[in-house]
PDB file of N, CA, C and O in Angstrom, chain B, residues numbered from 101:
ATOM      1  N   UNK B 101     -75.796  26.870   7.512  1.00  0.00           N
ATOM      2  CA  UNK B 101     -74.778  26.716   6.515  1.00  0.00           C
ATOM      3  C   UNK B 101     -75.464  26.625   5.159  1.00  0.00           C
ATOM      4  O   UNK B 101     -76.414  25.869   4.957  1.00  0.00           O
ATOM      5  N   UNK B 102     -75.064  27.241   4.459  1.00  0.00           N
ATOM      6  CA  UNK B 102     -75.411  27.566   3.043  1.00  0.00           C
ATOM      7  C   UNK B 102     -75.379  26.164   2.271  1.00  0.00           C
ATOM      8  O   UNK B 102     -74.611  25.507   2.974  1.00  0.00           O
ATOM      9  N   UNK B 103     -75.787  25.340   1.212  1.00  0.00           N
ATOM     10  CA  UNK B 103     -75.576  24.474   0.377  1.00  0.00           C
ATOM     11  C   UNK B 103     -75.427  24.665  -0.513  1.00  0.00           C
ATOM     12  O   UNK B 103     -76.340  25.353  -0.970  1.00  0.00           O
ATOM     13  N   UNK B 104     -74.163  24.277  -1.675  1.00  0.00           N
ATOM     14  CA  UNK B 104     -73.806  24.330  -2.948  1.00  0.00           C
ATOM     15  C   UNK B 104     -75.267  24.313  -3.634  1.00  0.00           C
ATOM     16  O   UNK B 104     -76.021  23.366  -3.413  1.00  0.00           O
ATOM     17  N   UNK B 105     -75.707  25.548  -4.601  1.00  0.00           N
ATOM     18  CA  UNK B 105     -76.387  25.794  -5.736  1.00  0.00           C
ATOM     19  C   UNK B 105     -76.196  24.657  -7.078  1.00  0.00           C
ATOM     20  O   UNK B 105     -75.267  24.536  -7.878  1.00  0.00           O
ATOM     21  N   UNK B 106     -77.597  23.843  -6.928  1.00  0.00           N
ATOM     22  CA  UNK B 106     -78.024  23.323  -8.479  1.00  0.00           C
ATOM     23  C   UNK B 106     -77.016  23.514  -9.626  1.00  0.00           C
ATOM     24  O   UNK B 106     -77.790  23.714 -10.562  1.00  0.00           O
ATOM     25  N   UNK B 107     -76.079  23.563 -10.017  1.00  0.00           N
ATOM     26  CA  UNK B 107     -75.728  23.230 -11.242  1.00  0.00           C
ATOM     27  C   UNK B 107     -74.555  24.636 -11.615  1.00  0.00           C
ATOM     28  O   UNK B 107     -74.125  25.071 -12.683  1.00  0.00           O
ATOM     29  N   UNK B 108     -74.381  24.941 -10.527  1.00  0.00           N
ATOM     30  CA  UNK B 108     -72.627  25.133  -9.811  1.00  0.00           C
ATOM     31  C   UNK B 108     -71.761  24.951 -10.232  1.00  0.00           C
ATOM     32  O   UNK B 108     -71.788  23.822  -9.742  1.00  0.00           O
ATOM     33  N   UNK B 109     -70.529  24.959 -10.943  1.00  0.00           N
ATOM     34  CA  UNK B 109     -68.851  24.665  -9.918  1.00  0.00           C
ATOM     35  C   UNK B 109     -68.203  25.403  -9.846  1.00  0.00           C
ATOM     36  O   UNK B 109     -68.106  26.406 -10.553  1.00  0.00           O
ATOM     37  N   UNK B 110     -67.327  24.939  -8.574  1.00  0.00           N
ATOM     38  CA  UNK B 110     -66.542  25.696  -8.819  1.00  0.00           C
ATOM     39  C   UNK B 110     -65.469  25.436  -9.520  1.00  0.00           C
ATOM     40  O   UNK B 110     -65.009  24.325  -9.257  1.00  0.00           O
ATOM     41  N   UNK B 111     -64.676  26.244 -10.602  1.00  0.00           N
ATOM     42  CA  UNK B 111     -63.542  25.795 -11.313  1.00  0.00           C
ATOM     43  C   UNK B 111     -62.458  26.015 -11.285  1.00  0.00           C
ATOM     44  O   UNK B 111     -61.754  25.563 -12.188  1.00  0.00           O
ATOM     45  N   UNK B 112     -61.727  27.011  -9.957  1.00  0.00           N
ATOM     46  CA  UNK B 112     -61.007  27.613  -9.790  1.00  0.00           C
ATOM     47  C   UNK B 112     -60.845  28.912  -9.256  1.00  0.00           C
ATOM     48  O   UNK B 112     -61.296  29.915  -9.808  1.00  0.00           O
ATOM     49  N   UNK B 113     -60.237  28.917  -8.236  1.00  0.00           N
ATOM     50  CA  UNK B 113     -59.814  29.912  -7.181  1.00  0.00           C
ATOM     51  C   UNK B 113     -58.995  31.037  -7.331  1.00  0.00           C
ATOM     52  O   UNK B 113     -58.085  31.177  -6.514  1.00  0.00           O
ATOM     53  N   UNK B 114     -59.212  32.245  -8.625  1.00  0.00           N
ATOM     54  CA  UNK B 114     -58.431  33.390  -9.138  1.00  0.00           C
ATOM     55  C   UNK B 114     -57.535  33.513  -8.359  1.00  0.00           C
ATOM     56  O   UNK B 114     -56.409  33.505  -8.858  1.00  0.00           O
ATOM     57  N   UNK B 115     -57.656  33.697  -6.637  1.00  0.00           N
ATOM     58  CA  UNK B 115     -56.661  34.304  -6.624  1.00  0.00           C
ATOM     59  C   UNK B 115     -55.281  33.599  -6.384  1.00  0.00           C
ATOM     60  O   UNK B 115     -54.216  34.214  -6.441  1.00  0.00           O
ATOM     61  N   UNK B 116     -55.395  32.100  -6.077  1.00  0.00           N
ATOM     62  CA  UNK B 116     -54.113  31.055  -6.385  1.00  0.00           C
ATOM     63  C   UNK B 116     -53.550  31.127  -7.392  1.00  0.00           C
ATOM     64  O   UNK B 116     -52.367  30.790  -7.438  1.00  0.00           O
ATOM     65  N   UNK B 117     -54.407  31.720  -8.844  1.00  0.00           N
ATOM     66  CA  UNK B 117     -53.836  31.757 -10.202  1.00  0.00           C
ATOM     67  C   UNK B 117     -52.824  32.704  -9.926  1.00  0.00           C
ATOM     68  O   UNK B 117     -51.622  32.438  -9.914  1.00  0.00           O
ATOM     69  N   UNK B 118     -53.414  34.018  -9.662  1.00  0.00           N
ATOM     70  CA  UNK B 118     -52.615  34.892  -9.610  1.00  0.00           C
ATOM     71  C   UNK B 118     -51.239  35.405  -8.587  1.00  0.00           C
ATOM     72  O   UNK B 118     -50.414  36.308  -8.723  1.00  0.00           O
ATOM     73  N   UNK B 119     -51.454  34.348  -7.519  1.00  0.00           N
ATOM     74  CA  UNK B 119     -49.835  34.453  -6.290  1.00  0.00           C
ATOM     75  C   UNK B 119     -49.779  33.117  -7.453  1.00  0.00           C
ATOM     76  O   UNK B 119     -50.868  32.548  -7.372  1.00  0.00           O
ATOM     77  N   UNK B 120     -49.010  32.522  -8.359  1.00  0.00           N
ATOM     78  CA  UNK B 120     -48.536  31.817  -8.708  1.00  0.00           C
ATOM     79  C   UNK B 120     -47.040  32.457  -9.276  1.00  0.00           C
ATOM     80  O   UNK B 120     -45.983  31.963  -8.884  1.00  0.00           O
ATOM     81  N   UNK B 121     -47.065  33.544 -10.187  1.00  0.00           N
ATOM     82  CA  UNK B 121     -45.987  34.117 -10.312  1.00  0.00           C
ATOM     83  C   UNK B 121     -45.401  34.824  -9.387  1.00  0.00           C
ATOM     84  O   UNK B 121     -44.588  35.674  -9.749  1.00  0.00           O
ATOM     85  N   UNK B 122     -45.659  34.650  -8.081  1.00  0.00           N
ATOM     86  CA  UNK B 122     -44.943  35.308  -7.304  1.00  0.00           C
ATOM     87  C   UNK B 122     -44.397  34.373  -6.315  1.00  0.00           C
ATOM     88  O   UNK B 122     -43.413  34.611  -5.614  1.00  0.00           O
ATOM     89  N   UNK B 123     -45.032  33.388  -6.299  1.00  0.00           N
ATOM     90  CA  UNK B 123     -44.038  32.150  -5.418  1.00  0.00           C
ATOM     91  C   UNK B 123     -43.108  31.368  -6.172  1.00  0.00           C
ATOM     92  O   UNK B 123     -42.049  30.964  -5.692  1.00  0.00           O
ATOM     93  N   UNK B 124     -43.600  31.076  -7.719  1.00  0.00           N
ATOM     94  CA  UNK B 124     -42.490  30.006  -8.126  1.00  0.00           C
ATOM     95  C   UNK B 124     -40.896  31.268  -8.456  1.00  0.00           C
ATOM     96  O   UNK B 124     -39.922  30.532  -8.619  1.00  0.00           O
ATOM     97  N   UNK B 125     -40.580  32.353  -8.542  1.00  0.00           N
ATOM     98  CA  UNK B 125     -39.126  32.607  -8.488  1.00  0.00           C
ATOM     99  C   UNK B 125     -38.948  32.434  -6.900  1.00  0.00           C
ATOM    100  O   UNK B 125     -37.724  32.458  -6.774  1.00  0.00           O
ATOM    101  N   UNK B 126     -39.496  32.274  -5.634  1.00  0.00           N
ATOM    102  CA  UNK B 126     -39.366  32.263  -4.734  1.00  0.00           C
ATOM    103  C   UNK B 126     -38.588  30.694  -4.585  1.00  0.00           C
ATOM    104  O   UNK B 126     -37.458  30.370  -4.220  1.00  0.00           O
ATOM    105  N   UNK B 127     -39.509  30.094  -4.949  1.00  0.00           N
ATOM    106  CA  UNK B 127     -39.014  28.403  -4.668  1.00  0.00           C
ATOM    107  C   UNK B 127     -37.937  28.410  -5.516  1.00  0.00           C
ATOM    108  O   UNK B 127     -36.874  28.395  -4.895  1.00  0.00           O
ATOM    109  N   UNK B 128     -37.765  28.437  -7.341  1.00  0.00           N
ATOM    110  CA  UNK B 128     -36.639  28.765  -7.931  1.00  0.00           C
ATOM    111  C   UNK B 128     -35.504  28.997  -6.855  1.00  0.00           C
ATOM    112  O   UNK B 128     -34.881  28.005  -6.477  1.00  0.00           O
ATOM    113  N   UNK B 129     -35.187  30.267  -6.325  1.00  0.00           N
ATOM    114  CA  UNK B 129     -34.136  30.657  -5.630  1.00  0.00           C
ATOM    115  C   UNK B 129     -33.884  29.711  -4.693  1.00  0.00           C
ATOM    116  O   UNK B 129     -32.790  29.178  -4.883  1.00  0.00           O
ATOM    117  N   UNK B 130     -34.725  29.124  -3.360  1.00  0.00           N
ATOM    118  CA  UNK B 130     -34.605  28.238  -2.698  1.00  0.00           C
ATOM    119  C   UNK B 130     -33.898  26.953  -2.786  1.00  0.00           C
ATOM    120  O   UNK B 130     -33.057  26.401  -2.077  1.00  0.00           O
ATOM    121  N   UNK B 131     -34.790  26.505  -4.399  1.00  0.00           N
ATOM    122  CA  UNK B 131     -33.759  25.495  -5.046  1.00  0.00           C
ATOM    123  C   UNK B 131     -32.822  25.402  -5.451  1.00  0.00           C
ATOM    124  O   UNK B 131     -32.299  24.288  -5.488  1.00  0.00           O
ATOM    125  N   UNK B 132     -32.155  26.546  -5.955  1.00  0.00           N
ATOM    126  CA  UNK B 132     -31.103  26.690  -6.504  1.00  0.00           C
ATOM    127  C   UNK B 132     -29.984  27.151  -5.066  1.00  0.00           C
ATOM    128  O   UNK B 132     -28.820  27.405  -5.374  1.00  0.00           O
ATOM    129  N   UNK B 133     -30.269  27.215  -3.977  1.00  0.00           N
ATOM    130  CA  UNK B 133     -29.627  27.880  -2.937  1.00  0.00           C
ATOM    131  C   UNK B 133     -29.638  25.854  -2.443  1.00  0.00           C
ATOM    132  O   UNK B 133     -28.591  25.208  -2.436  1.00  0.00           O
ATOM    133  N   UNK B 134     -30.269  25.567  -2.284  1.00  0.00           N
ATOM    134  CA  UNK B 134     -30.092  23.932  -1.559  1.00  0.00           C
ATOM    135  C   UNK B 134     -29.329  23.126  -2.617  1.00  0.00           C
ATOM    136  O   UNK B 134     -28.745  22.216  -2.027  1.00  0.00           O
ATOM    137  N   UNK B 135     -29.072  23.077  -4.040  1.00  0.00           N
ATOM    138  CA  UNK B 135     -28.546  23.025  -4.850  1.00  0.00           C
ATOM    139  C   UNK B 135     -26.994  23.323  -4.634  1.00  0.00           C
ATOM    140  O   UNK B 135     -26.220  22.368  -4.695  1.00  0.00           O
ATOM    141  N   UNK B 136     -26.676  24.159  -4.472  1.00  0.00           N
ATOM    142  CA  UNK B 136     -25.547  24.966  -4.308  1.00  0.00           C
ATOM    143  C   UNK B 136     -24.541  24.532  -2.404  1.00  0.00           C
ATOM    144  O   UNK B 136     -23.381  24.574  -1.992  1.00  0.00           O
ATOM    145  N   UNK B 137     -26.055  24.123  -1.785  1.00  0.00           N
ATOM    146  CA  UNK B 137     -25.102  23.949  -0.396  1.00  0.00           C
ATOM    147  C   UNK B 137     -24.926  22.244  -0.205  1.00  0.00           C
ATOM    148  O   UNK B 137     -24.201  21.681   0.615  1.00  0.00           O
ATOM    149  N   UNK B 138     -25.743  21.668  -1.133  1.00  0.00           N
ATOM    150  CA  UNK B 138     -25.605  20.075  -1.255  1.00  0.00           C
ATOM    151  C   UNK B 138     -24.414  19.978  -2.001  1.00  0.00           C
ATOM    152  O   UNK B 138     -23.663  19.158  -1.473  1.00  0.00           O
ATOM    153  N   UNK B 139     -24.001  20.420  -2.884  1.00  0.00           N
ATOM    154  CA  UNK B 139     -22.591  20.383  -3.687  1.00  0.00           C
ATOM    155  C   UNK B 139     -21.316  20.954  -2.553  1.00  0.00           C
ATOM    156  O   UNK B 139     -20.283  20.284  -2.529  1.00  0.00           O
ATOM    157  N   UNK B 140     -21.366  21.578  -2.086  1.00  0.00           N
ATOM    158  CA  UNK B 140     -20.384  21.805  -1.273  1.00  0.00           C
ATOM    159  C   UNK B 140     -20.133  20.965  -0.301  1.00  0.00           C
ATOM    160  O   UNK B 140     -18.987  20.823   0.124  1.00  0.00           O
ATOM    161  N   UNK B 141     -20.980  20.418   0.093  1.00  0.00           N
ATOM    162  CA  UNK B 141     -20.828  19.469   1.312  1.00  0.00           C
ATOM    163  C   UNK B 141     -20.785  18.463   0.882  1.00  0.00           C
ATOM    164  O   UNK B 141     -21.212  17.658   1.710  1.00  0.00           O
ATOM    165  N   UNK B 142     -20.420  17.895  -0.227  1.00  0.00           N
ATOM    166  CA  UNK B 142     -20.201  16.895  -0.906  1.00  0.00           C
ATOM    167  C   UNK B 142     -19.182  17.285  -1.274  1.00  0.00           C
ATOM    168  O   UNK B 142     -18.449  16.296  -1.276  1.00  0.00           O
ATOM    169  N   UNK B 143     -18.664  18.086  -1.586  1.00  0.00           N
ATOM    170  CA  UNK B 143     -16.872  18.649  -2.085  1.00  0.00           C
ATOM    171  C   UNK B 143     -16.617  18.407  -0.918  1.00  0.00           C
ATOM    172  O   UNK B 143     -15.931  17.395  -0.774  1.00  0.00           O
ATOM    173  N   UNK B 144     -17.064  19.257   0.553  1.00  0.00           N
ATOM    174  CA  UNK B 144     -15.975  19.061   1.054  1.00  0.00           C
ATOM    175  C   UNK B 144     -15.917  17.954   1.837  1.00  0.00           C
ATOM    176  O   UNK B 144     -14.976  17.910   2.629  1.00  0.00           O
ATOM    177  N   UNK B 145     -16.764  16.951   1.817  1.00  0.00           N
ATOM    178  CA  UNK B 145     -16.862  15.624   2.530  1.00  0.00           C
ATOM    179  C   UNK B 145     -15.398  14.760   1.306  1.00  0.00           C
ATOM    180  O   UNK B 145     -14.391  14.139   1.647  1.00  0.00           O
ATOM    181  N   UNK B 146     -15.736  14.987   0.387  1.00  0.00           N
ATOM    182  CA  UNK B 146     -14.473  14.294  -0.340  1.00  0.00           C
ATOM    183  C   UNK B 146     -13.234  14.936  -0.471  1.00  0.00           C
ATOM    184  O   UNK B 146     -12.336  14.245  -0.953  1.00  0.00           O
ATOM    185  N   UNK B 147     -12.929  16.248  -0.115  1.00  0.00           N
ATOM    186  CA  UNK B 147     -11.789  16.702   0.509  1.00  0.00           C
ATOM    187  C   UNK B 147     -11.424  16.499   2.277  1.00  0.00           C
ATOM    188  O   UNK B 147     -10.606  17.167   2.910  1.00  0.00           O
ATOM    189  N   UNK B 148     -12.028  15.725   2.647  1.00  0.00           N
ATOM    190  CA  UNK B 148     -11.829  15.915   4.003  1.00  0.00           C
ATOM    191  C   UNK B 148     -10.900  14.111   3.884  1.00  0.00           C
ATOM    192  O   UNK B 148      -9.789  13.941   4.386  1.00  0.00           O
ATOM    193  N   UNK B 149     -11.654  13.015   3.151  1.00  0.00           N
ATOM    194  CA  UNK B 149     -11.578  11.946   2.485  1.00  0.00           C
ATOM    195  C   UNK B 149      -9.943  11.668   2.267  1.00  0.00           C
ATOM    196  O   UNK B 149      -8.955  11.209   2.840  1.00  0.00           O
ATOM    197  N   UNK B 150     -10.333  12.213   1.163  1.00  0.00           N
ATOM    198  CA  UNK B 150      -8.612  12.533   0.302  1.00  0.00           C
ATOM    199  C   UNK B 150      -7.673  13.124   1.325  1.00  0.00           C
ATOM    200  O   UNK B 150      -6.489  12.886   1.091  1.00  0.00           O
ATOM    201  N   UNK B 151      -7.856  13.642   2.110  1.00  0.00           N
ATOM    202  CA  UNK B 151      -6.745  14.249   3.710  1.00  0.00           C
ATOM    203  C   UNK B 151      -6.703  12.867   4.661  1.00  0.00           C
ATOM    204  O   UNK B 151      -5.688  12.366   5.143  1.00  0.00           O
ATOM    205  N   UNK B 152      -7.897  12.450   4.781  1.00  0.00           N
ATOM    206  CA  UNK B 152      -7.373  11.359   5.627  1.00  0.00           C
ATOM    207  C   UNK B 152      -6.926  10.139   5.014  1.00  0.00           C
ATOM    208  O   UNK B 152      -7.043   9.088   5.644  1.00  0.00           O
ATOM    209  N   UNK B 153      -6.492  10.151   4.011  1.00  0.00           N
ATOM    210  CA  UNK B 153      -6.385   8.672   2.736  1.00  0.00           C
ATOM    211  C   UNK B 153      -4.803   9.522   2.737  1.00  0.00           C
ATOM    212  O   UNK B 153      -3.753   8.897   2.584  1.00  0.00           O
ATOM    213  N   UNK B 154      -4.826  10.284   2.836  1.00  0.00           N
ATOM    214  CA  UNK B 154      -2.666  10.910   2.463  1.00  0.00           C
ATOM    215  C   UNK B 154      -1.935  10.845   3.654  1.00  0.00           C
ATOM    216  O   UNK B 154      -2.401  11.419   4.639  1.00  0.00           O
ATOM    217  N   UNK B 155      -0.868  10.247   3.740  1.00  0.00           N
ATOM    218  CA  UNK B 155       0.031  10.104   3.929  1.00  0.00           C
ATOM    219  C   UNK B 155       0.594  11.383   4.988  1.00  0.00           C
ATOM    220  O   UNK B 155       1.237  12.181   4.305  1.00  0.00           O
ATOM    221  N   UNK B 156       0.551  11.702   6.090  1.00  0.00           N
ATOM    222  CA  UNK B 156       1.063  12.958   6.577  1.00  0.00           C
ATOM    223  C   UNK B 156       2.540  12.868   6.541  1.00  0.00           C
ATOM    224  O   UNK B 156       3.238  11.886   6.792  1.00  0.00           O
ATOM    225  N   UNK B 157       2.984  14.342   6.102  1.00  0.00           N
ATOM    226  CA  UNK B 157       4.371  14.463   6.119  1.00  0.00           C
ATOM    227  C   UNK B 157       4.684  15.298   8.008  1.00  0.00           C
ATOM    228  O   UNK B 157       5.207  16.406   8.136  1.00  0.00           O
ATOM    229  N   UNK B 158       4.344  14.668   8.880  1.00  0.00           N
ATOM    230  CA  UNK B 158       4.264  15.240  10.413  1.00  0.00           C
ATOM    231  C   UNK B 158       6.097  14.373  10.516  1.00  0.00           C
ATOM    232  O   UNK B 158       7.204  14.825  10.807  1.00  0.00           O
ATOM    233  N   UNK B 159       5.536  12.798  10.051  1.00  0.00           N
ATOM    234  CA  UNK B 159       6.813  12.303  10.916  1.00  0.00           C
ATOM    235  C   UNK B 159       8.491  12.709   9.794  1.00  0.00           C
ATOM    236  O   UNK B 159       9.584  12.492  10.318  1.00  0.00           O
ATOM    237  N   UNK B 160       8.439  13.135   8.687  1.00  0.00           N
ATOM    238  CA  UNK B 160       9.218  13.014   8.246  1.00  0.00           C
ATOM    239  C   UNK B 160       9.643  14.910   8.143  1.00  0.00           C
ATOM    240  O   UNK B 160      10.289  15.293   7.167  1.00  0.00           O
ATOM    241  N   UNK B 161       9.323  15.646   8.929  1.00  0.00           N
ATOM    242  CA  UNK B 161       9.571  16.649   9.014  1.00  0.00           C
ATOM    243  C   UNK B 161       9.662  16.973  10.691  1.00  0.00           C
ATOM    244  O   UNK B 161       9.665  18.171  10.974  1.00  0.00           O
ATOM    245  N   UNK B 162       9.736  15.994  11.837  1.00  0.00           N
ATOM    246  CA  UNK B 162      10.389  16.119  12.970  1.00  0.00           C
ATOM    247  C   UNK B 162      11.677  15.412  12.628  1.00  0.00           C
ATOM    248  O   UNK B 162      12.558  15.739  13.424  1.00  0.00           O
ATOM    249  N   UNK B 163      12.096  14.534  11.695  1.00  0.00           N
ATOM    250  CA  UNK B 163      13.456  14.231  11.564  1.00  0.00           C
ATOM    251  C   UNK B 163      14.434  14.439  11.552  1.00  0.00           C
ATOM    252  O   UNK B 163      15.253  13.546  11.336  1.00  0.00           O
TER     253      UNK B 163
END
């Protein structure tokens, strides 16, 4: 196994620099897609709420 060279560093790995613009619109979209399905399921957890908090009109329409 080789040993790090006298007076060396390393400062960075080009090619991580460069997949950088190509993953963050990736995650962007992701986030904005988990974004979008956390709000709904929160709408419809409080529409489901508001249905069971009302009053059904069942018995006053077998009358």
């Amino acid at each position: 196994m080789t040993g790090a060279a006298d007076g060396v560093d390393l400062l960075a790995d080009h090619s991580v620099l460069l997949a950088i613009p190509a993953f963050l619109p990736a995650f962007a979209v992701v986030g904005i897609i988990v974004l979008i399905a956390v709000r709904d399921r929160r709408a419809e957890r409080r529409e489901s709420e508001q249905n069971d908090r009302a009053p059904s009109n069942t018995d006053e329409e077998t009358r």
